[in-house]
PDB file of N, CA, C and O in Angstrom:
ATOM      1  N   UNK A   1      18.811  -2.773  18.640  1.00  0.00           N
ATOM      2  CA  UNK A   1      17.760  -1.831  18.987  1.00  0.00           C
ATOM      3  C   UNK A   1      16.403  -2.440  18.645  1.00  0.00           C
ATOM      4  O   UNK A   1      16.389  -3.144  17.636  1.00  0.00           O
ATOM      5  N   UNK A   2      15.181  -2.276  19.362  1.00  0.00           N
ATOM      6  CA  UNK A   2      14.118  -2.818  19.447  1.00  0.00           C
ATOM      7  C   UNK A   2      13.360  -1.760  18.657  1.00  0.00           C
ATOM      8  O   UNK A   2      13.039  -0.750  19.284  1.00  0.00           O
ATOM      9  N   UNK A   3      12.985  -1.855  17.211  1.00  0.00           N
ATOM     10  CA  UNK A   3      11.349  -0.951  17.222  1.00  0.00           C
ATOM     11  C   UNK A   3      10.482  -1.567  17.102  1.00  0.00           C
ATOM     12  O   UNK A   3      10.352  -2.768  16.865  1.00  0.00           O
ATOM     13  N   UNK A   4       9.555  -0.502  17.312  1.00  0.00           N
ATOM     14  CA  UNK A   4       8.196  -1.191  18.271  1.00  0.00           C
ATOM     15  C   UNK A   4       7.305  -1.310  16.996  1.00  0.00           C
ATOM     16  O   UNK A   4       7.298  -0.364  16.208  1.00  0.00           O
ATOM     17  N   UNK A   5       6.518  -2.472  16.741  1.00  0.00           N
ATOM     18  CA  UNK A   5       5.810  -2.870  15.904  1.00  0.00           C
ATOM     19  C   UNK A   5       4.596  -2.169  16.022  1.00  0.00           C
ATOM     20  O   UNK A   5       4.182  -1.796  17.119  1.00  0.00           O
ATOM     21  N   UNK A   6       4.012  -1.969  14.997  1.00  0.00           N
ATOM     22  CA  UNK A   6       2.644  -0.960  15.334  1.00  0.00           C
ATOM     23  C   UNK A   6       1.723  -2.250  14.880  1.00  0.00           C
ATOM     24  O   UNK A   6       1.964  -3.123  14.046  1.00  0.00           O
ATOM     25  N   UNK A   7       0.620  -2.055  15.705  1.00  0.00           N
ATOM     26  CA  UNK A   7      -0.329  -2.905  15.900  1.00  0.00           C
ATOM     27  C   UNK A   7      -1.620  -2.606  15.060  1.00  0.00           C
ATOM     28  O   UNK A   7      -2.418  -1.713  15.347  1.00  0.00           O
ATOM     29  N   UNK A   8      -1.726  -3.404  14.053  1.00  0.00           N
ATOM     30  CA  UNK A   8      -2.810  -2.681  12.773  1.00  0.00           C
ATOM     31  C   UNK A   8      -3.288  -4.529  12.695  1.00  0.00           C
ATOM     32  O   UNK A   8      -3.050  -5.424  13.505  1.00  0.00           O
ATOM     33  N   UNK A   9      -3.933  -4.561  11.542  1.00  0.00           N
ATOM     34  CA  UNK A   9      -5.047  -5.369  10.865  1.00  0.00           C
ATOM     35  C   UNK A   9      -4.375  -6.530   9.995  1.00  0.00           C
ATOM     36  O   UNK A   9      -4.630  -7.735   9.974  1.00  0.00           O
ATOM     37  N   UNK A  10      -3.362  -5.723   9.228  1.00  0.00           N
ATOM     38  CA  UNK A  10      -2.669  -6.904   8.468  1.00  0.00           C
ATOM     39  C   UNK A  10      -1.602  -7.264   9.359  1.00  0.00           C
ATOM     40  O   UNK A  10      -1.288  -8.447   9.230  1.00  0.00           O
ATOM     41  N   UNK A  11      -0.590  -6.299  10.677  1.00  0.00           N
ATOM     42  CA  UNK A  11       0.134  -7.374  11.567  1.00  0.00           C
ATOM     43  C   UNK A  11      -0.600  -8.548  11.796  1.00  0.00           C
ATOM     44  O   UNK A  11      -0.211  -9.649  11.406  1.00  0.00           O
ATOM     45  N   UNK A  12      -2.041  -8.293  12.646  1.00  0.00           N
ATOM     46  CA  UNK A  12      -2.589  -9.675  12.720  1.00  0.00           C
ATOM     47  C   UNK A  12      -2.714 -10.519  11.800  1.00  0.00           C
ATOM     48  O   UNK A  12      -2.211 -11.600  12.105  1.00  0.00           O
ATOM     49  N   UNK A  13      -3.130 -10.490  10.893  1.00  0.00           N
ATOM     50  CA  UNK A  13      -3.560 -11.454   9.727  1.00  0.00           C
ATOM     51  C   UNK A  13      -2.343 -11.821   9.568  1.00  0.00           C
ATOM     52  O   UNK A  13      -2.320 -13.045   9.700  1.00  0.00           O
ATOM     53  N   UNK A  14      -0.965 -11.280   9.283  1.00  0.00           N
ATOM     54  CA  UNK A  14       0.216 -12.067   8.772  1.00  0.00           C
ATOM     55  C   UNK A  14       0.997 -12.748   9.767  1.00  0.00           C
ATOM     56  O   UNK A  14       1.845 -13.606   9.521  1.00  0.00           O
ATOM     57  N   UNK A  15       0.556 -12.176  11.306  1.00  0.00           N
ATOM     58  CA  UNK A  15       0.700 -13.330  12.396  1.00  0.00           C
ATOM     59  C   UNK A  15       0.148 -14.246  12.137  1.00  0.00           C
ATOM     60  O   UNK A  15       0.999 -15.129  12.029  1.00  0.00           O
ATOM     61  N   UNK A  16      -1.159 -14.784  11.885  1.00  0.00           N
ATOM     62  CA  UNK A  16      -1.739 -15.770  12.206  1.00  0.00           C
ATOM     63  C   UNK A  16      -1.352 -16.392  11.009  1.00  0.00           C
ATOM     64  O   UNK A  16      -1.535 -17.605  11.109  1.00  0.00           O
ATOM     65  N   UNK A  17      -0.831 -16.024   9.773  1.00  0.00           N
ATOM     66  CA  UNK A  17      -0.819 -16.318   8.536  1.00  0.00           C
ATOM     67  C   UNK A  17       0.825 -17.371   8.536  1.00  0.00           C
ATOM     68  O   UNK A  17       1.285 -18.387   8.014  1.00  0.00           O
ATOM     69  N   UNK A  18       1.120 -16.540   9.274  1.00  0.00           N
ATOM     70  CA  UNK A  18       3.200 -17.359   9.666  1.00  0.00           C
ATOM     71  C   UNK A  18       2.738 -18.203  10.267  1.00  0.00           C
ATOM     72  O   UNK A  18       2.974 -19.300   9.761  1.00  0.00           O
ATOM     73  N   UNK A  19       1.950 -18.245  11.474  1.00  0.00           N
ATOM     74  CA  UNK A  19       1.755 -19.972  11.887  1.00  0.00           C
ATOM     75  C   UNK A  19       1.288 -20.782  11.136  1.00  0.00           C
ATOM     76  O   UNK A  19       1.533 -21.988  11.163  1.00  0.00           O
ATOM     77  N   UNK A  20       0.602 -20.248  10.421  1.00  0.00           N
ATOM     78  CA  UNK A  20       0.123 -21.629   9.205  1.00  0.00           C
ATOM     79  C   UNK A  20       1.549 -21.635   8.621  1.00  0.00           C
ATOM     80  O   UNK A  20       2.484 -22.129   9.251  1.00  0.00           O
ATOM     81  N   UNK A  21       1.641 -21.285   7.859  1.00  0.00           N
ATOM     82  CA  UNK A  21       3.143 -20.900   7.061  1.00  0.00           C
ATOM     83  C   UNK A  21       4.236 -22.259   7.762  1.00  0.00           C
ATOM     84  O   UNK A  21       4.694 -23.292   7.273  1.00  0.00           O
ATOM     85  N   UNK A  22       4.327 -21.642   9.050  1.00  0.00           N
ATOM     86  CA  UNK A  22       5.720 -22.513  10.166  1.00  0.00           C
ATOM     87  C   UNK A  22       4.475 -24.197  10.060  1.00  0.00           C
ATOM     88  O   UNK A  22       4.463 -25.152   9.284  1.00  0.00           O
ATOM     89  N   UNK A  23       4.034 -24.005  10.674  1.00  0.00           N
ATOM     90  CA  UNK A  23       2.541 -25.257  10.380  1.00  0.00           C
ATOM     91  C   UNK A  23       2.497 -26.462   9.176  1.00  0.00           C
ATOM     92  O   UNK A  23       2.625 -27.667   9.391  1.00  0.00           O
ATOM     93  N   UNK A  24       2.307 -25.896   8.011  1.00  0.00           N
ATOM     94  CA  UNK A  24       2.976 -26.149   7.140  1.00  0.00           C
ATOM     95  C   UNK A  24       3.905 -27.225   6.265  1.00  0.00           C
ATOM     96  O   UNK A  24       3.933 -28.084   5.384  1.00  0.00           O
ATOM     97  N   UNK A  25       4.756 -26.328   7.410  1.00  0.00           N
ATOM     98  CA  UNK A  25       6.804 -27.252   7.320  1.00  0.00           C
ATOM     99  C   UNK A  25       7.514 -25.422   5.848  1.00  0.00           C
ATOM    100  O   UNK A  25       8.666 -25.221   5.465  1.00  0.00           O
ATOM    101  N   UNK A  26       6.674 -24.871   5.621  1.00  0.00           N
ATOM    102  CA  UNK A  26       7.325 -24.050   4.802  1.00  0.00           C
ATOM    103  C   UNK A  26       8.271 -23.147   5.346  1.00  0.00           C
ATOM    104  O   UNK A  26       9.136 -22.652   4.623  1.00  0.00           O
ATOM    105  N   UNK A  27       8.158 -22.802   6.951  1.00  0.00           N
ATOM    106  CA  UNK A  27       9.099 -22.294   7.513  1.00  0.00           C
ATOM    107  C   UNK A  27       9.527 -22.484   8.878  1.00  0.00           C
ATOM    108  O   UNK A  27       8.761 -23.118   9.603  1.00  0.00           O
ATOM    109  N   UNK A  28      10.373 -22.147   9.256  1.00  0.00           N
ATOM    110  CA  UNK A  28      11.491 -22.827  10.511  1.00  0.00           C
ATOM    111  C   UNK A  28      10.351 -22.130  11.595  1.00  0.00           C
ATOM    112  O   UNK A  28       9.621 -21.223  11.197  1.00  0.00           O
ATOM    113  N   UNK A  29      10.298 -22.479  12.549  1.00  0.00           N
ATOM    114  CA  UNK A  29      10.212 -21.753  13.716  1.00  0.00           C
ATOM    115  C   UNK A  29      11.041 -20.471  14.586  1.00  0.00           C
ATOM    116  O   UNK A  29      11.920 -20.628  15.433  1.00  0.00           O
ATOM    117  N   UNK A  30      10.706 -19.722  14.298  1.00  0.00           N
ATOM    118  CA  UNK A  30      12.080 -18.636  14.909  1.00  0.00           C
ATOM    119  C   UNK A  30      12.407 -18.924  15.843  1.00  0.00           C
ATOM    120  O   UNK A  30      13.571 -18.604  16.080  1.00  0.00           O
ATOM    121  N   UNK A  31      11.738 -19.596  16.833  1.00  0.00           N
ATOM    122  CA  UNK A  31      11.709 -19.694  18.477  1.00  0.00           C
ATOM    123  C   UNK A  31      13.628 -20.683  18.147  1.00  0.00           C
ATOM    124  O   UNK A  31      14.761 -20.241  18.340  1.00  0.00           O
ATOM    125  N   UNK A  32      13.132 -22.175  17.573  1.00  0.00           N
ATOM    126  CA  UNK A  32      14.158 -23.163  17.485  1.00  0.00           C
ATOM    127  C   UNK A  32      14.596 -23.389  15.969  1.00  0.00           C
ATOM    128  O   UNK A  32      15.270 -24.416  15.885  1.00  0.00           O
ATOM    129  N   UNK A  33      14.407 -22.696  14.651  1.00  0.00           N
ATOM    130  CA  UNK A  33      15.098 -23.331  13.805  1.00  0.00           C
ATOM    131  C   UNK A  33      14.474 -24.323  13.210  1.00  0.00           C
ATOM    132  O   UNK A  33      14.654 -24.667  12.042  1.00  0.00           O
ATOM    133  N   UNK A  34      13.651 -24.859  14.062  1.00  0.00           N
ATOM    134  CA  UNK A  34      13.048 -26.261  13.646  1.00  0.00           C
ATOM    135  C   UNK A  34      12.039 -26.296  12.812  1.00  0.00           C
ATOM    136  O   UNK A  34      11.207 -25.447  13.131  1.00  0.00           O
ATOM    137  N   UNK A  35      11.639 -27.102  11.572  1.00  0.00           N
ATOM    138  CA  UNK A  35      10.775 -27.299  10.332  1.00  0.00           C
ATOM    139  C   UNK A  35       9.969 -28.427  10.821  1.00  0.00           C
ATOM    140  O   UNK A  35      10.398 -29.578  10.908  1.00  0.00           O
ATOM    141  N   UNK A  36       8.442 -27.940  11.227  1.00  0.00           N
ATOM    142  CA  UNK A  36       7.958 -29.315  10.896  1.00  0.00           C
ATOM    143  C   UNK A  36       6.527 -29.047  10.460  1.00  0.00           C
ATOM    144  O   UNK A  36       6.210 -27.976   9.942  1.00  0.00           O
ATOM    145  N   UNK A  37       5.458 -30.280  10.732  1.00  0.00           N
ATOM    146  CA  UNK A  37       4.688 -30.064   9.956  1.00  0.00           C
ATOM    147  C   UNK A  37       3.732 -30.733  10.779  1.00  0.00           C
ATOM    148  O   UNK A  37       3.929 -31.824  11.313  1.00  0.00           O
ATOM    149  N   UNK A  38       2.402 -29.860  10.891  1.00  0.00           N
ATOM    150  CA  UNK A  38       1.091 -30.035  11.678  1.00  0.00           C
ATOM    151  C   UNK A  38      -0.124 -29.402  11.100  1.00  0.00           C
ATOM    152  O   UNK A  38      -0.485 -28.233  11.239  1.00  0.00           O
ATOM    153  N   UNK A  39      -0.836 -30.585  10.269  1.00  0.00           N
ATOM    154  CA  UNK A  39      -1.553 -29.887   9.685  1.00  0.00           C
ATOM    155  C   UNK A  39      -2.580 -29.789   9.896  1.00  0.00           C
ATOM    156  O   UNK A  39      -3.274 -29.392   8.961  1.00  0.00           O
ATOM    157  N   UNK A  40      -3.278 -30.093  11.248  1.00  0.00           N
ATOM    158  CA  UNK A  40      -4.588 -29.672  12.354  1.00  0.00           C
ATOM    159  C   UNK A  40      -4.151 -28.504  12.231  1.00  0.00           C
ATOM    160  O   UNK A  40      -4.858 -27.822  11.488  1.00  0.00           O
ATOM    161  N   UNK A  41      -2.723 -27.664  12.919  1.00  0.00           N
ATOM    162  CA  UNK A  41      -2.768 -26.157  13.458  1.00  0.00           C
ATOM    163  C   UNK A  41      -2.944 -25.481  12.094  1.00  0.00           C
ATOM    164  O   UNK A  41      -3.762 -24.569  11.977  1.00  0.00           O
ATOM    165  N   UNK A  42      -2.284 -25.853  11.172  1.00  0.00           N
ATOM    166  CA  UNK A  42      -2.169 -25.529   9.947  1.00  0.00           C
ATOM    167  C   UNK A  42      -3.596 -24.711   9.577  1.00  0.00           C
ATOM    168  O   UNK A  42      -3.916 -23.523   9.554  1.00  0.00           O
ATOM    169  N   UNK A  43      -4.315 -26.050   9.286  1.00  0.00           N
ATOM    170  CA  UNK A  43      -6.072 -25.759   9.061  1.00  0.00           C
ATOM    171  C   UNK A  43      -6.627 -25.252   9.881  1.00  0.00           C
ATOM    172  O   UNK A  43      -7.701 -24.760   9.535  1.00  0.00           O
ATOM    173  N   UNK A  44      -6.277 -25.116  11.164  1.00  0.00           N
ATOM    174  CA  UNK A  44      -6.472 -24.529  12.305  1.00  0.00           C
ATOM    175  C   UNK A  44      -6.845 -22.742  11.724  1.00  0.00           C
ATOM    176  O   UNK A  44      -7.844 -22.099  11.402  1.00  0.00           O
ATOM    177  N   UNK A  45      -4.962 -22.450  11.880  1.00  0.00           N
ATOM    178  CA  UNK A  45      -4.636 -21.153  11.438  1.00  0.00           C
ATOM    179  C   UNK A  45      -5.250 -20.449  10.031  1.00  0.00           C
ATOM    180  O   UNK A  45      -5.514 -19.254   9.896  1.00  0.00           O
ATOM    181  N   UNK A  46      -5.415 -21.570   8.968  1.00  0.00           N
ATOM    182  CA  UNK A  46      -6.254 -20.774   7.885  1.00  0.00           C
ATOM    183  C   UNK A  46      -7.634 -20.796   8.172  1.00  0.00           C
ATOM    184  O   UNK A  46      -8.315 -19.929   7.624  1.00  0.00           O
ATOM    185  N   UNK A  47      -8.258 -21.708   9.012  1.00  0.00           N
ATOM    186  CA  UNK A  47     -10.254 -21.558   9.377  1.00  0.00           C
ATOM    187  C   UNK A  47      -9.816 -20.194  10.289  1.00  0.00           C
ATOM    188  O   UNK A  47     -10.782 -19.441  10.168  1.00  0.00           O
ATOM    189  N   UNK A  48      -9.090 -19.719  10.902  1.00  0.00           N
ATOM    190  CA  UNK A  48      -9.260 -18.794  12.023  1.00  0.00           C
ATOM    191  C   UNK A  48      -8.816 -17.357  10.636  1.00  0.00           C
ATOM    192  O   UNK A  48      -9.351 -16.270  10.854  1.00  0.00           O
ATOM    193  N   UNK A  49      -8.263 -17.418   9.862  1.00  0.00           N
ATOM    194  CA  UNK A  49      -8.420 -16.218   9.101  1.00  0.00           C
ATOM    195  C   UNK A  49      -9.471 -15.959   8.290  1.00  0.00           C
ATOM    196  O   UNK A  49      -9.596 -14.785   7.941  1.00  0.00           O
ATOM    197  N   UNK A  50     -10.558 -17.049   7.751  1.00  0.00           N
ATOM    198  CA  UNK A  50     -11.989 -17.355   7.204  1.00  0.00           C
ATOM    199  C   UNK A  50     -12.593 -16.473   8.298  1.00  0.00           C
ATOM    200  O   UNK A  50     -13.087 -15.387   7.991  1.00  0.00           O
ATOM    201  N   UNK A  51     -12.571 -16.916   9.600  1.00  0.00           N
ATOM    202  CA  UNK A  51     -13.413 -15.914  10.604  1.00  0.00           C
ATOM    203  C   UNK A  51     -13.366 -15.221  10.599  1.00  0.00           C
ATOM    204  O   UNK A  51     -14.473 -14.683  10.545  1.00  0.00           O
ATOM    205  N   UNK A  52     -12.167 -14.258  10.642  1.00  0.00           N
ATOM    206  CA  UNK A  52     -11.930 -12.893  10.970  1.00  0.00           C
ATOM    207  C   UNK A  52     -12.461 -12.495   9.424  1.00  0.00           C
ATOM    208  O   UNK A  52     -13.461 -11.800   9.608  1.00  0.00           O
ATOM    209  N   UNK A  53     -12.280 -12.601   8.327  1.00  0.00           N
ATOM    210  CA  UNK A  53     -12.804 -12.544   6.939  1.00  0.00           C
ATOM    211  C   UNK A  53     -13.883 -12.115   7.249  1.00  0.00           C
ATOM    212  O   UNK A  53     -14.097 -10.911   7.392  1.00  0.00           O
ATOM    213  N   UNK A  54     -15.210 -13.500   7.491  1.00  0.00           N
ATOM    214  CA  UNK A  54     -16.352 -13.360   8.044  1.00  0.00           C
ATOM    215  C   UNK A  54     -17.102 -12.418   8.850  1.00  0.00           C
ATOM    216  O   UNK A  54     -18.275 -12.114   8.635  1.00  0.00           O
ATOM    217  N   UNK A  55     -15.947 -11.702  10.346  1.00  0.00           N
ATOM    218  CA  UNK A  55     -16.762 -11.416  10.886  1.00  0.00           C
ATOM    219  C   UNK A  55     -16.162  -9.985  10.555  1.00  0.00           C
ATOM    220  O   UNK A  55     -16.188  -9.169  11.477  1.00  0.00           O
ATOM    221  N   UNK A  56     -15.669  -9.625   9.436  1.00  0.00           N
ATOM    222  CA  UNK A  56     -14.976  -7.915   9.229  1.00  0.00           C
ATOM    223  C   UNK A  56     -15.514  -7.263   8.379  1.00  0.00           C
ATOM    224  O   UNK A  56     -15.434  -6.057   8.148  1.00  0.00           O
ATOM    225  N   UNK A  57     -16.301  -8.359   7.700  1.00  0.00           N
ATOM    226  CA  UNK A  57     -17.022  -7.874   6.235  1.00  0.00           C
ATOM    227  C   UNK A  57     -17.655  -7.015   5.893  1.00  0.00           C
ATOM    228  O   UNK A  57     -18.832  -7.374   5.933  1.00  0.00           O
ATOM    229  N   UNK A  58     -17.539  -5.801   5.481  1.00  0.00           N
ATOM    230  CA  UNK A  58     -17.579  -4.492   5.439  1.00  0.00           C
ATOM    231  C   UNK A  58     -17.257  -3.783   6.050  1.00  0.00           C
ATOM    232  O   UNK A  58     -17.831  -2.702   5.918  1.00  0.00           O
ATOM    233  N   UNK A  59     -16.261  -3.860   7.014  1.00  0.00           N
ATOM    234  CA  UNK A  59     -15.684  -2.880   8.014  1.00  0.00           C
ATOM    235  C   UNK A  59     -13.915  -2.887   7.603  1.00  0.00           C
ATOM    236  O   UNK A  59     -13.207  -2.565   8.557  1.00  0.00           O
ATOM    237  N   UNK A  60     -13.510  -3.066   6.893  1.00  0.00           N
ATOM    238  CA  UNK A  60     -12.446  -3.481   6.109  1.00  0.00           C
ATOM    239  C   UNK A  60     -12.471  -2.232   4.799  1.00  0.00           C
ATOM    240  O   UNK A  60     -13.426  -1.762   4.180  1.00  0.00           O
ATOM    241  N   UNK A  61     -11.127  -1.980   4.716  1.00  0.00           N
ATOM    242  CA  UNK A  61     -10.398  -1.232   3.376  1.00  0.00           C
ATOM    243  C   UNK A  61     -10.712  -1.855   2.678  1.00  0.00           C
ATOM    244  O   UNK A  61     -10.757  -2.978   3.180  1.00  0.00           O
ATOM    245  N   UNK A  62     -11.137  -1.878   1.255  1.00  0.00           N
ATOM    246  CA  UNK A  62     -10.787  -2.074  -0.115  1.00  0.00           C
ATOM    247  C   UNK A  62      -9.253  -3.083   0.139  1.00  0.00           C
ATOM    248  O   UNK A  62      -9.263  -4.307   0.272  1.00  0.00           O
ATOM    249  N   UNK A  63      -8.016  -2.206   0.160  1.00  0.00           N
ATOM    250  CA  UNK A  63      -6.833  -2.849   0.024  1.00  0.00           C
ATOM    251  C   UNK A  63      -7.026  -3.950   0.762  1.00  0.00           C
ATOM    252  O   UNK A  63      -6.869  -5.089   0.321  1.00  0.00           O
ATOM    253  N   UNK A  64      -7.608  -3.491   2.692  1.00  0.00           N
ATOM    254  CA  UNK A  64      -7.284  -4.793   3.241  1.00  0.00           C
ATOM    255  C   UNK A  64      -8.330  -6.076   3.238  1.00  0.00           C
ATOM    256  O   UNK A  64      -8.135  -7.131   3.842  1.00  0.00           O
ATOM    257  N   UNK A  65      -9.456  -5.763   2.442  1.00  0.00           N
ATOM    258  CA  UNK A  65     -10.131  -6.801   1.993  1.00  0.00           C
ATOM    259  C   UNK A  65      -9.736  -8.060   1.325  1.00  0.00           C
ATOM    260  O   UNK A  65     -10.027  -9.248   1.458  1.00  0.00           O
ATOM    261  N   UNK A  66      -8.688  -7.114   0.283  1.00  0.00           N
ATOM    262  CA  UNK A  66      -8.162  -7.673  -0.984  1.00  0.00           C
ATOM    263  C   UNK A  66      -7.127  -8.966  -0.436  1.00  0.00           C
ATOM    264  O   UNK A  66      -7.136 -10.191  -0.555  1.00  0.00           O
ATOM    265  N   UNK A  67      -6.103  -7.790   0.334  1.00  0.00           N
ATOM    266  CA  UNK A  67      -4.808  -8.602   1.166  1.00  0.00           C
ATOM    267  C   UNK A  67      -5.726  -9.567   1.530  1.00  0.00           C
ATOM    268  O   UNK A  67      -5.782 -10.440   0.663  1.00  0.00           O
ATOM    269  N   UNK A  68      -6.323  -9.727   2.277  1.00  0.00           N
ATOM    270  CA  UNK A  68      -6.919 -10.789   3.580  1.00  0.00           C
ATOM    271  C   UNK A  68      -7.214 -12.475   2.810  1.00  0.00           C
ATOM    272  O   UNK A  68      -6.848 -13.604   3.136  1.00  0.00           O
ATOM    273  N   UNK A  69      -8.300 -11.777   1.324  1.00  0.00           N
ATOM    274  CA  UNK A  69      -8.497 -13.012   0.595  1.00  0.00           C
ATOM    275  C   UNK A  69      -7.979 -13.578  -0.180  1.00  0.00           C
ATOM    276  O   UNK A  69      -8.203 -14.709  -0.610  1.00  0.00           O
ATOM    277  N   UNK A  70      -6.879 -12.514  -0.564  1.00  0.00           N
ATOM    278  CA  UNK A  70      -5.291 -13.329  -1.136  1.00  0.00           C
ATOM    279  C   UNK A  70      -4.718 -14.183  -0.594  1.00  0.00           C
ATOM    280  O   UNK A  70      -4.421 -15.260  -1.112  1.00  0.00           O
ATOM    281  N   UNK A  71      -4.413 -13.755   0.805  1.00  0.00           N
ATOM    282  CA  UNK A  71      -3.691 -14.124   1.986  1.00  0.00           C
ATOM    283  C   UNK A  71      -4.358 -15.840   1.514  1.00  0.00           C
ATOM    284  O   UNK A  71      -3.936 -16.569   0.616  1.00  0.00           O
ATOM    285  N   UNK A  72      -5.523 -16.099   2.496  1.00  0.00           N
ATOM    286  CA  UNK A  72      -6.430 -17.024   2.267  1.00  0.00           C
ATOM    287  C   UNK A  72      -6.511 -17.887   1.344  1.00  0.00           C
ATOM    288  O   UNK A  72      -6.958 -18.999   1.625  1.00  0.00           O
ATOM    289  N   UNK A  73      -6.111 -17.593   0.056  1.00  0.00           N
ATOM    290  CA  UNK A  73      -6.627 -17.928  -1.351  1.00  0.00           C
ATOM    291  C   UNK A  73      -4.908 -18.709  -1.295  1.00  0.00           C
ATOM    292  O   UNK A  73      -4.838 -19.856  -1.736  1.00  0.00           O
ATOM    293  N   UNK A  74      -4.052 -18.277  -0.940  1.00  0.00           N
ATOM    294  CA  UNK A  74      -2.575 -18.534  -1.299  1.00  0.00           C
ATOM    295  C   UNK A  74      -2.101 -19.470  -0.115  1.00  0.00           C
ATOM    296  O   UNK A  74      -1.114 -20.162  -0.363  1.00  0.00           O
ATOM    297  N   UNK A  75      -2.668 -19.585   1.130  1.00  0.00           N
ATOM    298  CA  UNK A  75      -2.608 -20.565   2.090  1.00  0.00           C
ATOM    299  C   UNK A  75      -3.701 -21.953   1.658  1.00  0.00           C
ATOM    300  O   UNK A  75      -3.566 -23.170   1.787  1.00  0.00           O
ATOM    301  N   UNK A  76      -4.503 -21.328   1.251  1.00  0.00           N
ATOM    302  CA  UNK A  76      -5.146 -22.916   1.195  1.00  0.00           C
ATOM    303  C   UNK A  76      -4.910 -23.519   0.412  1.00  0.00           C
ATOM    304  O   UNK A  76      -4.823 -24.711   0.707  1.00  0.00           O
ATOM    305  N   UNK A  77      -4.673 -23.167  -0.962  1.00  0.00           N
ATOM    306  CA  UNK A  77      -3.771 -23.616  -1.986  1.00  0.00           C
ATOM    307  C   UNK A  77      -1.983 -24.208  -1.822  1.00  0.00           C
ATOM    308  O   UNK A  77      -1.220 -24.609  -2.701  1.00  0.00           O
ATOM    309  N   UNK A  78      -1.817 -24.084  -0.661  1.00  0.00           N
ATOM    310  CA  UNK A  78      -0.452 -24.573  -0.202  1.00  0.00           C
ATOM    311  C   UNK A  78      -0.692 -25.679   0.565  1.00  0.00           C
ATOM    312  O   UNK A  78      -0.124 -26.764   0.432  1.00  0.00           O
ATOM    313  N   UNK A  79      -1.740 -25.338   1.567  1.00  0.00           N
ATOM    314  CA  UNK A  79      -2.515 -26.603   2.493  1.00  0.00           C
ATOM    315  C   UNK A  79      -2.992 -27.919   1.458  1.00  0.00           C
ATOM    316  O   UNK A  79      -2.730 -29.104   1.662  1.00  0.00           O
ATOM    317  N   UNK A  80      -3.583 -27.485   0.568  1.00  0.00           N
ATOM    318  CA  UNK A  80      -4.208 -28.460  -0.216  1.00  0.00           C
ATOM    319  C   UNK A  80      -2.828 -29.665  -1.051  1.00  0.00           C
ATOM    320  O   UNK A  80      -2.760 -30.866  -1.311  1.00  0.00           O
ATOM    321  N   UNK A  81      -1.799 -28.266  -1.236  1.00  0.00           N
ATOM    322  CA  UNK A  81      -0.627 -29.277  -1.867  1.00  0.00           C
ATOM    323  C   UNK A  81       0.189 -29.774  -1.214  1.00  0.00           C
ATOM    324  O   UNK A  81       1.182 -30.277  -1.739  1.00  0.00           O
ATOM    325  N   UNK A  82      -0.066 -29.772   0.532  1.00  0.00           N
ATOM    326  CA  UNK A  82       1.115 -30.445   1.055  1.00  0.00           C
ATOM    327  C   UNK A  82       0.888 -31.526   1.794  1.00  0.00           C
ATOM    328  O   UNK A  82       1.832 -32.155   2.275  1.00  0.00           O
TER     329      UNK A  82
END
């Protein structure tokens, strides 16, 4: 059975957040299984969550402020060590 994903603020952010993630090499690709590692898209995918950061800034929850620069704070710190 299919349910339907509701379309909010942190779906996006943790979309864009899994391609860095798969990007990486930290996780498989769902599509194929496959692990690898590209770390243009990588840096890619964490500068493109800096933007949205940038361009939300004060139009954002408290909570989802918080999430967003965690998010951020915990990807680049993975980027930096791999």
């Amino acid at each position: 059975m299919n349910e339907k994903i509701e379309a909010s603020f942190s779906v996006l952010i943790m979309s864009v957040a899994s391609s860095a993630i798969m990007a990486m090499g930290l996780a498989p690709n769902p599509q194929n299984g496959e692990v690898s590692k590209d770390k243009n898209m990588a840096r890619f995918n964490i500068d493109l969550l800096v933007v949205l950061q940038q361009k939300t800034k004060g139009n954002l929850t408290g909570d989802e402020a918080k999430f967003l620069e965690n998010l951020i704070s915990d990807l680049q710190m993975k980027f930096v060590s791999m």
